[in-house]
N, C-alpha and C positions, 0 to 999 in steps of 0.2 A: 446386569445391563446398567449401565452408570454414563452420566456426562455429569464432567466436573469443568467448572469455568476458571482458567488458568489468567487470559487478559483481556484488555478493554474492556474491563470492568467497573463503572463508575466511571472510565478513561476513554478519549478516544483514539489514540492510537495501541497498537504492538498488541492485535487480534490473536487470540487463542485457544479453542475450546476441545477437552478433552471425551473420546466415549472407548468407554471399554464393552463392547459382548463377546459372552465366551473368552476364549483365548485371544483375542484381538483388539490390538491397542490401537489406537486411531484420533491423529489430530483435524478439525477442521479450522484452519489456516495457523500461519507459525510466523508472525507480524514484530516489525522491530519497533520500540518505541520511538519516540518521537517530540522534540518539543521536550517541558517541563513535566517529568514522572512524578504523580503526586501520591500514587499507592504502590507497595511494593506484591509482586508476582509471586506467587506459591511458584514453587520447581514442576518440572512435569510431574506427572504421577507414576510413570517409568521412565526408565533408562533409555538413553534413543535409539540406541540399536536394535530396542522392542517394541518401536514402533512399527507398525505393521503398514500403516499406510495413511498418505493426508490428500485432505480434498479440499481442492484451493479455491475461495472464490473471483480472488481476481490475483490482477499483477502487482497492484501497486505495494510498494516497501514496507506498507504498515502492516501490512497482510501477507508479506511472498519473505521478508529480508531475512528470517532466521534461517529459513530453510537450508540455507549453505551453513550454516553452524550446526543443524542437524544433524547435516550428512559427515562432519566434522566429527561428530561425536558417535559417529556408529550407525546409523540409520541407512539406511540399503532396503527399504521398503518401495513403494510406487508412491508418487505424485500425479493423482488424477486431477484435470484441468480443461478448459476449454482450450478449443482448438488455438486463437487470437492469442490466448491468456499464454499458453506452452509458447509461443511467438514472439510474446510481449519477456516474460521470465526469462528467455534463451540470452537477451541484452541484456536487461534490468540487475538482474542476479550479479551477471561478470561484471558490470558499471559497478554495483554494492561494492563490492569485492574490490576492485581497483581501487575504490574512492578507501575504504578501509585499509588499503595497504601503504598509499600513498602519504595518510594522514598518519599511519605509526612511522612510516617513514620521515617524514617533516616533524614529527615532533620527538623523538630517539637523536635526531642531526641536533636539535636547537638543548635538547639533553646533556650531548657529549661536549655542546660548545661551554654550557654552564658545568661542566663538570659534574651533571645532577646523577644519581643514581636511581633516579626513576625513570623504565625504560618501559616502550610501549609492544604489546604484541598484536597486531591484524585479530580482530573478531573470529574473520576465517581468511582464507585465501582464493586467490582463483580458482585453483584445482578444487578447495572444496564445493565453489560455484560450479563448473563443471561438470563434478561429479553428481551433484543432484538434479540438474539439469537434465542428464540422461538418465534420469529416474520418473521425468514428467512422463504422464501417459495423455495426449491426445483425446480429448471429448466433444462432441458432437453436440449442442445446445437440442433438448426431446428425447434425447435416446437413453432407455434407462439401462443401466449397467449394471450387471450382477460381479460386483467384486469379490466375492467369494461367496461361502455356501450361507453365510449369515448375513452379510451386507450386501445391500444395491444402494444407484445411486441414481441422478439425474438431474443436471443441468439447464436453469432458465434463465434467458437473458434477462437480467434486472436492470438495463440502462446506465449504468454509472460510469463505465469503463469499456473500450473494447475487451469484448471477450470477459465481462463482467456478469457474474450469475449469481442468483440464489441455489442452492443446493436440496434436495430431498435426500432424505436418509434413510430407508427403510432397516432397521434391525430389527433380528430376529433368534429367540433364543428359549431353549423347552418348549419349543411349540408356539411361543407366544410372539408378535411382530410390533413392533411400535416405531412409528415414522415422527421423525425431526425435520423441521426445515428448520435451514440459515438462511437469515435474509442475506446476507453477505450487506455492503452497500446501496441502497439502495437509491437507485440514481431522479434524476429532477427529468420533469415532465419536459417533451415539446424542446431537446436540447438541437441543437445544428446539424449534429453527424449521426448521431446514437438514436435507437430506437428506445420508447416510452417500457417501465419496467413494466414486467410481464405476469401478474398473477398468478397465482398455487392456489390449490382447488381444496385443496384435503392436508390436514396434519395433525398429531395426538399434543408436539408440542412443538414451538416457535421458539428459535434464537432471532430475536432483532433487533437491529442498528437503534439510534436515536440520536446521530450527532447534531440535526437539527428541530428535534422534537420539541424544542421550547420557542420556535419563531415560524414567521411566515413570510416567503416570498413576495415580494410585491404581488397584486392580484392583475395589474397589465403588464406582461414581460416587459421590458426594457428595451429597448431599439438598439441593439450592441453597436451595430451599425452605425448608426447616427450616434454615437455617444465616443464610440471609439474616434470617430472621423473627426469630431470635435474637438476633442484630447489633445491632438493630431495637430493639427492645423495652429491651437492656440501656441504649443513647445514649438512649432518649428516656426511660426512667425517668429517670438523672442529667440529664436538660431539654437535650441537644445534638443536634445535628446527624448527621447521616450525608452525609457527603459522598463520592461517586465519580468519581475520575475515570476518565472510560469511553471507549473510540474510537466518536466518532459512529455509526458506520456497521457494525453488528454487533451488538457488546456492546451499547450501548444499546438496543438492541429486544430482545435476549435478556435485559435486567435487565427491562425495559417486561413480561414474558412473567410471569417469575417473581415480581415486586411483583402483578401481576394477580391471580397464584393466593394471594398474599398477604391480598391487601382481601378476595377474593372468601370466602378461609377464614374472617378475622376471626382472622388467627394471632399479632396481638401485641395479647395483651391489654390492656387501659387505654387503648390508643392508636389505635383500630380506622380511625376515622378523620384518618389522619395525611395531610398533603400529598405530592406529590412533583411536585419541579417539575423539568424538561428543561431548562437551558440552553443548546445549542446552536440556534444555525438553522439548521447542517448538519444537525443531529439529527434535526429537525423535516423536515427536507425528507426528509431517508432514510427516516424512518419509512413518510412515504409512499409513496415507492417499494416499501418490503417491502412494504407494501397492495396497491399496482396488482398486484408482482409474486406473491402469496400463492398463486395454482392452482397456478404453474409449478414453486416452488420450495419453501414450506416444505412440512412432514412429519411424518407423527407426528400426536400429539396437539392441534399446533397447524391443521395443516390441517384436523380433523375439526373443532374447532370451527369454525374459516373456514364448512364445510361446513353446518354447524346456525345458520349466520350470526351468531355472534359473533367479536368484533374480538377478537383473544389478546392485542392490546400495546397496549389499553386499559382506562380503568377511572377510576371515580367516584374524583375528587380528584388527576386529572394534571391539570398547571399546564405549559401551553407556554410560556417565555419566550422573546420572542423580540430585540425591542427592547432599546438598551442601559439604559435606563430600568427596564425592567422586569428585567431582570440584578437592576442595582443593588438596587432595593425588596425582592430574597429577603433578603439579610444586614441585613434592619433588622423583619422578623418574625419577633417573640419565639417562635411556634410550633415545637416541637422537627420538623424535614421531612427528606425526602430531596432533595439535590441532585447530580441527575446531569448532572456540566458535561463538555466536552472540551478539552483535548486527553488522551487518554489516559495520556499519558506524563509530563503536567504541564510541557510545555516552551514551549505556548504556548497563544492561548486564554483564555475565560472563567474556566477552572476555575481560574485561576493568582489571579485576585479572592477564589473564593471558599476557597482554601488561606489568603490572606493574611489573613481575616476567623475561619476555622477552626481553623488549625493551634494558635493560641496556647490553646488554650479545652480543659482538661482533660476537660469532659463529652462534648467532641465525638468523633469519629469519622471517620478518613479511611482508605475502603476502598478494594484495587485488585481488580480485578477482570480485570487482561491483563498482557500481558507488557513488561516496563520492561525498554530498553536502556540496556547500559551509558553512564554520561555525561548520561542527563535528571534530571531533577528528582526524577522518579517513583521511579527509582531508587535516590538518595540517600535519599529518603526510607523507602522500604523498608528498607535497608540502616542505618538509624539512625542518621542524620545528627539533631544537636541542634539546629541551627537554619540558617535558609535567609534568602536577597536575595531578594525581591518587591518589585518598584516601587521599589528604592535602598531597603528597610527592610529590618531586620532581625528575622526573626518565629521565636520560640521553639518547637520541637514538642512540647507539651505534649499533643495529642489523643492518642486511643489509632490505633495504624497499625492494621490487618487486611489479609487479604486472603484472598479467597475460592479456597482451592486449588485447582488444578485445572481451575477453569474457562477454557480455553483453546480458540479455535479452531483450534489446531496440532494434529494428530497427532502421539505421542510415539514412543519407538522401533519399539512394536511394527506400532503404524498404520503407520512408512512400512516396516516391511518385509514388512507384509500388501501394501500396494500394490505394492511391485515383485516380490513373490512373486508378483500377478497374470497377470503374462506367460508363456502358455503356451510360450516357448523363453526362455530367459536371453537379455538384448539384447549386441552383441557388446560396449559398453562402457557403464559407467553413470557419467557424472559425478554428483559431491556439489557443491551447491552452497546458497547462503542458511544457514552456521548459520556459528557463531565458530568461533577458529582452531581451536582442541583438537575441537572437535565436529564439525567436518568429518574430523580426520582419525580421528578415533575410528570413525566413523560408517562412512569407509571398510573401517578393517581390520575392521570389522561385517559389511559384505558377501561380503568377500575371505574371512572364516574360516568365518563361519557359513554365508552364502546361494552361498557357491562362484561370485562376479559378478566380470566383470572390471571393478574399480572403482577411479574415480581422483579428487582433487580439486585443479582449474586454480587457479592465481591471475590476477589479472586478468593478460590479455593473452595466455592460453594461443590458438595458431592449432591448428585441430586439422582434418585433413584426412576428408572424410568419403569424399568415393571410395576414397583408398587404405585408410584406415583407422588413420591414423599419423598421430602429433604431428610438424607444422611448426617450432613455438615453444615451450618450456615454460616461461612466466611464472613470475617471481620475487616472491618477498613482500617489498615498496616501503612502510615505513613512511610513515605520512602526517607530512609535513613541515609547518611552520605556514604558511600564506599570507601574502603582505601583502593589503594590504585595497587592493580596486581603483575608484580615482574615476573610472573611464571614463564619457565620457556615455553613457546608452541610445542614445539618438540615432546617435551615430558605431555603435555596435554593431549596429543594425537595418543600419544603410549596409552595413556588411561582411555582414550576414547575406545582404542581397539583392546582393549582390556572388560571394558565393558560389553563390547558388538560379542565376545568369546563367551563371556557369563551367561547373554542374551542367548547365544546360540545353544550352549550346554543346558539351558531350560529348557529349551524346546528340544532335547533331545529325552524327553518323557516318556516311555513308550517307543521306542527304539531297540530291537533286537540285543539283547545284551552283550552278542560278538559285537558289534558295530560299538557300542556305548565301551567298552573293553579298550576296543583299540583306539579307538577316541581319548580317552582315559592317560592310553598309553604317549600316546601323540603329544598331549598338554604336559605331562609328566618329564618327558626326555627334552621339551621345548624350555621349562625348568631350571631344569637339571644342566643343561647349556648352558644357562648365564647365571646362574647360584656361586 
């Protein structure tokens, strides 16, 4: 009975943690990185196509975006998720996959015009989105699920995200049972739409978060309201723009919440009826999901309207764009609007058109409103970069930067050590994981001084034994090296994926009647023997 920690390790994105009992291999979530990689990833500890099954705790891409690469490489196991989450994945996944296709597309075209012989191939493709997609399985936040005769499981809403959970794990092996939780994300107190994370009562041992383990929230929330309105009011007196870039999937319904109570105040004077247009189609699609999912999930003030049957993330003069056509026509009306495009972090995506139409234009405004990793765009710009490369140009930052403080769906320090204060016995170990290098370890000797928690923080590759209770392996911190760029065909790579799902399967053909294992035998042999 083994968990080994593959990523967000010292890092905060491209989440990964492995557990083997028995015969069963099992990821808890399969996250793409993100931002500047500062440590490099141990491989899985199998082949994918012997993975048996992952349990996801939310949607977002740092957390859900390999998964179609999994399914790429042979995996054909189940994806267990919350109900919102299968909902949120069903778009998120194919948008990955598009955006992936599009960008080896655009840069193979710019290849051929230079004559270059470095050519790019898609991560994965639609169909392999698709394909794992019909592999999610539906989960009920309370209900524990017995996944097979060794594992159960059970989903709690931890606030960060629709359809965002902590996980229980129960494994069980010779007799012996030992339960894990993953915090997954864990989301900020008192947010607009989302319910406050939900405490876990009992665990032998803890995987949790820390991306904001080393700071603290302001101690009186922010008036989004009045601060947004403000923003607002100042860019479209001087006739500019306000431009967000927002993660589809969240923030953008939580800005859709508070522009709402905006219009419906009439809180920027002169300007009452201003635009605001959505640029995403991610956007557009999520928003609906928050819709279908509104009984189960939002809270607060948002759900009571639900209740008196108003829509809280709409409102006279939202403009859905969805087409690329209609993208383009926002940056050619003169009208001072809001544009709320993604990607959040400015690294790829719509939003990156309308930075290149904004940025230069002193009356405008470009607000952040999430958390920007080291190494994107978003970043740099925060950080006061004078000017940036869009589309091979070079575009000056003349707009005013903001950003709306605070408003974060992370818990800061105190929130996560309200949450693992929740465990009515201290668990025997608590791993730190998902925050940068310093902030993990800080975060640890946080535990260790203050909460008296026996706390540690793996680098990838840590093996860590759960029956006995003692580290196998203790991973070393592997700066990331630069890669070369690889012209393999897709083609040949699918070949060895199913090359492998067949090796996978000839494993578990152990204990199988030896007529069956015979003709099996026979089947691979002649299949061969055809192309030899």
């Amino acid at each position: 009975m083994k968990l080994i920690f593959v990523g967000s390790d010292h890092e905060v994105t491209g989440s990964c943690h492995y557990i083997q009992v028995g015969d069963k291999h099992m990821l808890v979530d399969y996250g793409m990185e993100q931002g500047v990689d500062m440590f490099e990833n141990v491989p899985l500890p199998v082949e994918e196509a012997r993975i048996d099954y992952v349990f996801l705790t939310h949607a977002h891409i740092d957390h859900s975006g390999l998964l179609p690469l999994l399914y790429a490489r042979g995996f054909r196991g189940q994806v267990f998720a919350t109900d919102a989450t299968a909902d949120l994945c069903s778009i998120m996944l194919r948008d990955c996959a598009h955006i992936q296709m599009m960008e080896a597309e655009w840069k193979n075209r710019k290849a051929q015009r230079t004559e270059s012989l470095n050519t790019m191939e898609p991560l994965y493709t639609m169909e392999d989105a698709e394909g794992v997609i019909r592999r999610i399985v539906p989960c009920h936040y309370g209900q524990r699920i017995e996944v097979c005769d060794q594992v159960a499981i059970r989903f709690t809403d931890i606030g960060h995200l629709l359809g965002s959970a902590s996980i229980e794990v129960w494994l069980t092996e010779d007799g012996s049972t030992r339960k894990v939780v993953f915090s997954g994300d864990i989301g900020n107190k008192l947010q607009p739409l989302l319910h406050n994370p939900i405490n876990t009562k009992e665990a032998d041992y803890v995987v949790m978060e820390s991306t904001y383990g080393d700071r603290l929230h302001a101690t009186d929330r922010p008036d989004y309201v009045k601060e947004l309105a403000a923003i607002l009011k100042e860019t479209f007196d001087r006739g500019g723009n306000v431009v967000i870039p927002s993660f589809a999937v969240g923030r953008t319904q939580e800005l859709l919440y508070f522009l709402r109570k905006i219009k419906v105040g009439q809180l920027v004077k002169g300007h009452e009826d201003f635009p605001v247009y959505v640029d995403s189609p991610l956007a557009v699609d999520a928003t609906e999901i928050f819709q279908e999912n509104r009984m189960e999930c939002f809270a607060g003030d948002a759900l009571e309207m639900v209740r008196e049957g108003i829509n809280p993330i709409s409102f006279a003069g939202l403009k859905l764009a969805i087409t690329s056509d209609e993208s383009r026509e926002i940056n050619f009306m003169e009208t001072p609007k809001v544009i709320i495009s993604a990607s959040g972090m400015c690294d790829a995506g719509r939003i990156r058109h309308h930075l290149k139409h904004n940025l230069w234009r002193p009356e405008c405004t470009i607000l952040f409103v999430g958390y920007q990793a080291v190494g994107t765009l978003g970043r740099m710009i925060v950080d006061g970069i004078d000017e940036v490369r869009l589309f091979g140009e070079s575009i000056q930052v003349r707009a005013q930067i903001k950003k709306l403080a605070g408003m974060s769906g992370h818990a800061d320090k105190n929130g996560l050590l309200h949450w693992i204060s929740g465990f009515e016995e201290k668990p025997r170990k608590v791993f730190v994981v998902h925050g940068e290098d310093s902030v993990c370890n800080n975060f640890v000797e946080c535990l260790k001084v203050e909460q008296g928690q026996n706390a540690y923080a793996p680098y990838s590759g840590t093996v860590f034994n759960l029956l006995t209770g003692k580290l196998e392996y203790e991973g070393v911190p592997m700066p990331v090296k630069k890669k070369a760029k690889s012209v393999a065909s897709s083609v040949y790579a699918r070949l060895l994926a199913a090359a492998q799902r067949l090796l996978a399967l000839v494993k578990k053909c152990d204990g199988m009647a030896n007529k069956d294992m015979g003709k099996f035998a026979d089947q691979i042999n002649s299949l061969c023997d055809k192309w030899q």
